[in-house]
Residue frames relative to the residue before (quaternion, step in Angstrom):
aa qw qx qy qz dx dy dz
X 1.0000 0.0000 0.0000 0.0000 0.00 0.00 0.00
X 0.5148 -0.6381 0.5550 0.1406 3.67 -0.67 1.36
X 0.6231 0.5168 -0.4030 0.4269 3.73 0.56 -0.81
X 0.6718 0.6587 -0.0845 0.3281 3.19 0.69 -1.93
X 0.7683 0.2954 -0.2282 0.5201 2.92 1.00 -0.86
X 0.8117 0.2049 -0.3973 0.3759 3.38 0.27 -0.36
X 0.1886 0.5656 -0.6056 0.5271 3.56 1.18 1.21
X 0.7988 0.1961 -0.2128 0.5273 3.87 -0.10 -0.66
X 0.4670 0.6407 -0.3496 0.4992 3.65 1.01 0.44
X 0.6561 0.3119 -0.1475 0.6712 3.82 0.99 -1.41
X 0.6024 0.4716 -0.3318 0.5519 3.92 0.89 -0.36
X 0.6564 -0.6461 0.3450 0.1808 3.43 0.30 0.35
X 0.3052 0.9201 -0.0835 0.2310 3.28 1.75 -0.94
X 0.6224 0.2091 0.0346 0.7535 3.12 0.97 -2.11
X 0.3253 -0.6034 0.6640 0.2987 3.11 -1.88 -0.84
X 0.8021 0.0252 -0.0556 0.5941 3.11 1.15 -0.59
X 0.1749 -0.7941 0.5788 0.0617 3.57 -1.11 0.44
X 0.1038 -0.7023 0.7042 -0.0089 4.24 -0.79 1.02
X 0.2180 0.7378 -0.5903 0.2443 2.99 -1.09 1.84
X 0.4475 -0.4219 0.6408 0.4596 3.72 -0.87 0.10
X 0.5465 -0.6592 0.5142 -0.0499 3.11 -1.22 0.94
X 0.5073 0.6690 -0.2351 0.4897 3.57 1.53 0.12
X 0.3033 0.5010 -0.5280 0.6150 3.90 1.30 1.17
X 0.5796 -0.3846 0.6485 0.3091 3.35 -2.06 0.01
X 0.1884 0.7936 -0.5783 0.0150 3.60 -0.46 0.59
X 0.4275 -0.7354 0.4901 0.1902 3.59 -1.03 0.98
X 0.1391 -0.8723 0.4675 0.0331 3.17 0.22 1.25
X 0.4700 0.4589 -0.5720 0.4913 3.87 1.02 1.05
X 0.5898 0.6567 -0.2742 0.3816 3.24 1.05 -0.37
X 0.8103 0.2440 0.1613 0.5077 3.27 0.36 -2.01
X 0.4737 -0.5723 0.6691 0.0169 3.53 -0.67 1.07
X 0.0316 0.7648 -0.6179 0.1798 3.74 -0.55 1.41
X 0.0251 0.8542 -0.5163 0.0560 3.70 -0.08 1.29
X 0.2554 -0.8435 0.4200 0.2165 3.54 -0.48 0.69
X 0.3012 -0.7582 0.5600 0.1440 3.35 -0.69 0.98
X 0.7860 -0.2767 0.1923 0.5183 3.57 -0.20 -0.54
X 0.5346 -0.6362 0.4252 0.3587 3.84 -1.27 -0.56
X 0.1322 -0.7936 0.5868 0.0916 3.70 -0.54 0.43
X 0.0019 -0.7471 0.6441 0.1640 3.06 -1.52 0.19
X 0.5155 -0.6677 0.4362 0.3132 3.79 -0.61 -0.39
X 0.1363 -0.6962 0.6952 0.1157 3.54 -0.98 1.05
X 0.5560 -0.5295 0.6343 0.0900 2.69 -2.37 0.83
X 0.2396 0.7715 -0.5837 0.0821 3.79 0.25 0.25
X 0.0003 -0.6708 0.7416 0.0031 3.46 -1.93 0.32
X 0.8523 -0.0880 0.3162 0.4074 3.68 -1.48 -0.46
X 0.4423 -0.5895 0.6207 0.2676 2.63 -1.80 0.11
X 0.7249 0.3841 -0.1323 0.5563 3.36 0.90 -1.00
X 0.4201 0.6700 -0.5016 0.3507 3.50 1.23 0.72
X 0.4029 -0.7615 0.3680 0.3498 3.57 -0.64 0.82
X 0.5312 0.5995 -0.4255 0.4211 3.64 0.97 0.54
X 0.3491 0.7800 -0.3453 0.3879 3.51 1.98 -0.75
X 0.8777 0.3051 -0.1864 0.3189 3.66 0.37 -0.44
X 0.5254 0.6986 -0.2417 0.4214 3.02 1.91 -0.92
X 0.2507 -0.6731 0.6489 0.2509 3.86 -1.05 0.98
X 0.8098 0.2881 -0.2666 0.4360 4.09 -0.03 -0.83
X 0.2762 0.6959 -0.6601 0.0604 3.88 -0.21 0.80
X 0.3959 -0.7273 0.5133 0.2253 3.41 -1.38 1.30
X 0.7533 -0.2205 0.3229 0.5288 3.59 -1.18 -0.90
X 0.6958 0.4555 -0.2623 0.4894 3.19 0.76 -1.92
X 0.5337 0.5540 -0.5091 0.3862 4.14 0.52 -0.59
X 0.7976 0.3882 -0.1702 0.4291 4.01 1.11 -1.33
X 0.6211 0.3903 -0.4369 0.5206 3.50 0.92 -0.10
X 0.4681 0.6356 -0.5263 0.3159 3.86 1.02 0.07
X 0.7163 0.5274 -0.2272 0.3963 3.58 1.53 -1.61
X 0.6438 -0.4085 0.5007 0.4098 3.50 -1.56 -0.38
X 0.1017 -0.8020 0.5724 0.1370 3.25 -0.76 0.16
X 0.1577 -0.6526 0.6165 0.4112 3.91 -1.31 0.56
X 0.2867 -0.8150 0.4752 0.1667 3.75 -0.79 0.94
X 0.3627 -0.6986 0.5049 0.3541 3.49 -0.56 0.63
X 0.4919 -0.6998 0.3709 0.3618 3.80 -1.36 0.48
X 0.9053 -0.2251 0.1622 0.3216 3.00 -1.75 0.78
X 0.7924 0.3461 -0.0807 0.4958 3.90 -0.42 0.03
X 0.6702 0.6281 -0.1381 0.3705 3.38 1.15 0.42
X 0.5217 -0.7058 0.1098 0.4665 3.31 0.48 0.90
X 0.6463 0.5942 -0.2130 0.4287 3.33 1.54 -1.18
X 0.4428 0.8386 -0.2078 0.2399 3.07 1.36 -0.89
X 0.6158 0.2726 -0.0488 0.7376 3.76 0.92 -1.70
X 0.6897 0.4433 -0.5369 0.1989 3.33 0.02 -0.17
X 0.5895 0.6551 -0.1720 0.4402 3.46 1.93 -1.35
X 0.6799 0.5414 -0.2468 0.4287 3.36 1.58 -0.96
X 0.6053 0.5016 -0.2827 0.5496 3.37 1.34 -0.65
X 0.5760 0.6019 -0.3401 0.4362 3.53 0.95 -0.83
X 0.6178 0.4046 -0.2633 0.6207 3.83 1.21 -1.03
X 0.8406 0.3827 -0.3421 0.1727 3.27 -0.21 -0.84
X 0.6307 0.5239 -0.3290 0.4685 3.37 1.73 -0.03
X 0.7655 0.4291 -0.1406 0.4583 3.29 1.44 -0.73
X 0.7056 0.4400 -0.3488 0.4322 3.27 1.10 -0.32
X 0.3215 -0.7713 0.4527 0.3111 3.45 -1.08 1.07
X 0.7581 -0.5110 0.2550 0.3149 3.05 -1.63 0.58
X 0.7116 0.5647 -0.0585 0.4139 3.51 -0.53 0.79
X 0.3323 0.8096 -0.3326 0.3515 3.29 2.40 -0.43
X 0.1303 -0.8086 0.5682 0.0794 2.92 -0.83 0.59
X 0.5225 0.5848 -0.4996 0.3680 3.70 0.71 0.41
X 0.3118 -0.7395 0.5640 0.1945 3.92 -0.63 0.97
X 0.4292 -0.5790 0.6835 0.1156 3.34 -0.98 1.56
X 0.1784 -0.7035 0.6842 0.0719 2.95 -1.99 0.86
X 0.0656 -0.8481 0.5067 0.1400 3.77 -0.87 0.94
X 0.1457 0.7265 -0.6598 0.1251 3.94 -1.27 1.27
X 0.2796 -0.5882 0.7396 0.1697 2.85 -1.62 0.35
X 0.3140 0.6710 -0.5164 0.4296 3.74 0.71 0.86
X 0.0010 -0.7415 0.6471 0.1772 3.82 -0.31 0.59
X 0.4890 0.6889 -0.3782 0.3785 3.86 0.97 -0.22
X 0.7826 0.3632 -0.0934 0.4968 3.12 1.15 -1.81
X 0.4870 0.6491 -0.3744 0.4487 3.78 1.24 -0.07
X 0.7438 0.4983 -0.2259 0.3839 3.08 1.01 -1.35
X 0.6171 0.5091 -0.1738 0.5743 3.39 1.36 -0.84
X 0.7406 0.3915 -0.3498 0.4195 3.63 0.91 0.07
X 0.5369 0.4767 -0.3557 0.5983 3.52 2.02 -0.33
X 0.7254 0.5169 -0.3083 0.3339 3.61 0.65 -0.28
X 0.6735 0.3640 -0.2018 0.6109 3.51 2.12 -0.40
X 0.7199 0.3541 -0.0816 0.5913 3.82 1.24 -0.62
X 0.5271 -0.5772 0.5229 0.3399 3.83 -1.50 0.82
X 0.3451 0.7906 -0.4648 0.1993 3.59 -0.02 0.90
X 0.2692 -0.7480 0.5820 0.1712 3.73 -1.17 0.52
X 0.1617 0.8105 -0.5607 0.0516 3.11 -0.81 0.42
X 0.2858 -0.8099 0.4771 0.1863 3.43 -1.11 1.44
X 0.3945 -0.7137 0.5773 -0.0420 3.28 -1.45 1.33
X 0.6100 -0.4213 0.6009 0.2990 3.66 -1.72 -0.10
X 0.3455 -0.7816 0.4443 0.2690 3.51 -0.54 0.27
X 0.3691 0.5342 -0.4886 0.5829 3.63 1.96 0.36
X 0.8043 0.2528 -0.3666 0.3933 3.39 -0.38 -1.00
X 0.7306 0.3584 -0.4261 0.3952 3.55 0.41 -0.53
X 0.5772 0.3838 -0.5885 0.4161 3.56 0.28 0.80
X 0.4734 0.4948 -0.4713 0.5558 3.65 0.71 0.13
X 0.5756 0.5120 -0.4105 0.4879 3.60 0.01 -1.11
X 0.8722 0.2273 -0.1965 0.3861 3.63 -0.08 -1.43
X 0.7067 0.5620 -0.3343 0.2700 3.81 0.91 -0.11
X 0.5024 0.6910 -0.1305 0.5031 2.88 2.34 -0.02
X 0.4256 -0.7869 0.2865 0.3430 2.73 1.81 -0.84
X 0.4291 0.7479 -0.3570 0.3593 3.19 1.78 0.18
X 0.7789 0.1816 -0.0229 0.5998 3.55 1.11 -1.01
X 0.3867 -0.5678 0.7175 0.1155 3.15 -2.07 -0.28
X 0.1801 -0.7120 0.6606 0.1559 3.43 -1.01 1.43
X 0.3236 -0.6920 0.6115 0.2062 3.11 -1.20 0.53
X 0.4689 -0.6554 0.5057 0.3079 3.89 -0.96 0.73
X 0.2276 0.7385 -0.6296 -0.0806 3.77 0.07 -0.02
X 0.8709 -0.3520 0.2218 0.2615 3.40 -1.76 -0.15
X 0.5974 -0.4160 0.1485 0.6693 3.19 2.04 -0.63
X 0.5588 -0.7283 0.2158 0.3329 3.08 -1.35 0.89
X 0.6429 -0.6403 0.2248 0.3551 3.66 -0.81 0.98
X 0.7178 0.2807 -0.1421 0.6211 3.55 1.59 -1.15
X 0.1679 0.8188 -0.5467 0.0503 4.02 -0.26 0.41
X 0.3576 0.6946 -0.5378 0.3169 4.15 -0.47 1.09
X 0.6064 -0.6307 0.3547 0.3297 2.88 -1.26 -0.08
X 0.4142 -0.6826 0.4705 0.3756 3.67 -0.71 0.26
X 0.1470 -0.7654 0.6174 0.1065 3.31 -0.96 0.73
X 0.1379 -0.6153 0.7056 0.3231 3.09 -2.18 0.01
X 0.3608 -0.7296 0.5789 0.0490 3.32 -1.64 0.61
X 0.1893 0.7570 -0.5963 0.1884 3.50 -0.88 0.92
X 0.4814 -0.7549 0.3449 0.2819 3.13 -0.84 1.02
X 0.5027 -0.6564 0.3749 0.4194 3.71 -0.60 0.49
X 0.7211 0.2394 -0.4063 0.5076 3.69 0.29 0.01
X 0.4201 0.5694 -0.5641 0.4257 4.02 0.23 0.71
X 0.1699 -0.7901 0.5664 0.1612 3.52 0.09 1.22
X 0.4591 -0.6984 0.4797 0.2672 3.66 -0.46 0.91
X 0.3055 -0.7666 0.4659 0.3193 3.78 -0.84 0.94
X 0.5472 -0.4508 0.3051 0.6358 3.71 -0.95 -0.70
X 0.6597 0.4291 -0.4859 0.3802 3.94 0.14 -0.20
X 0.5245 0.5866 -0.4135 0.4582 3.85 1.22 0.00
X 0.8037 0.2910 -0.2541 0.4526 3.14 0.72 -1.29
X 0.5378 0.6847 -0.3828 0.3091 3.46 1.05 0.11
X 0.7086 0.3934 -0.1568 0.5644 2.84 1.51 -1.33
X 0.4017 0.6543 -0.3712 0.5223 3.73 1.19 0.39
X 0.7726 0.2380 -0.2250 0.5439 3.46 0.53 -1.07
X 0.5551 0.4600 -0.5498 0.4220 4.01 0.82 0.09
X 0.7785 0.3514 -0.4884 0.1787 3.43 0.68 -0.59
X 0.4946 0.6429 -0.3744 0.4493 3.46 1.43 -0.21
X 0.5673 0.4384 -0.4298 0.5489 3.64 0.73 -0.51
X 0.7847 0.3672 -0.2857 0.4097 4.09 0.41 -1.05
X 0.5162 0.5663 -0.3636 0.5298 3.60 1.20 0.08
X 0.6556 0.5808 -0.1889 0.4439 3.46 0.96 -1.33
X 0.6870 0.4751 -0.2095 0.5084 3.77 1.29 -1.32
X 0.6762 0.5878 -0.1362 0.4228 3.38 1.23 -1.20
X 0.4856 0.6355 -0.3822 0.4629 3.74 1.43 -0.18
X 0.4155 -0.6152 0.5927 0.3125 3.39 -1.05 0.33
């Protein structure tokens, strides 16, 4: 949960915090560093019956199950709005909700299910052979990832150390 954290972020708690960037953030406060862009993939089965299909609309995904991610997450409102405009009244497929990426993966890989992803992991996911992106119209969550730190939290050397690996591994990891 994005709130949560940078609630225990302005609280002093963490030191650092990696997030889509999509919260109110006080930006006299908090230090916002961009790391790289993301967007979100749509992945499921193989033996889902969307698995093969090149043109699938909205109304094609709010027809399916979904594994949803939990509450407070960027993907989250975006998936809920996505159902609630498109799906007709009466659906009868039962949505599933984790923050397990282990257990997602094992439930698109044994059940007809959709579930939205990062576009890093879900190219792994699909070059392994474990999943299927689906092509949809575009991706539902798309920004940059950020770290966060407050501006008066002088940064130690294992902070800044581990700061500049992730920007150096974000930086290698671009296309």
């Amino acid at each position: 949960d994005q709130v949560a954290l940078y609630e225990q972020l302005l609280d002093g708690r963490i030191d650092l915090m990696l997030a889509h960037a999509e919260i109110r953030i006080d930006l006299n406060r908090v230090e916002v560093r961009p790391l790289y862009e993301e967007h979100n993939a749509i992945l499921c089965g193989p033996q889902h019956r969307l698995a093969r299909r090149r043109r699938i609309g909205w109304a094609d995904l709010a027809r399916e199950a979904w594994v949803l991610p939990p509450p407070g997450t960027p993907l989250r409102p975006k998936l809920d709005r996505l159902l609630s405009v498109h799906r007709r009244p009466g659906h009868a497929a039962l949505d599933v909700e984790t923050d397990s990426y282990l257990l997602a993966v094992q439930l698109l890989r044994h059940a007809p299910l959709l579930w939205g992803v990062a576009s890093r992991p879900a190219a792994h996911l699909v070059n392994i052979g474990q999943l299927v992106r689906l092509t949809v119209p575009e991706p539902l969550v798309r920004g940059p990832i950020c770290c966060m730190k407050l501006h008066d939290r002088v940064p130690s050397a294992a902070m800044r150390l581990f700061l500049d690996a992730l920007a150096l591994a974000a930086r290698d990891a671009t296309p």
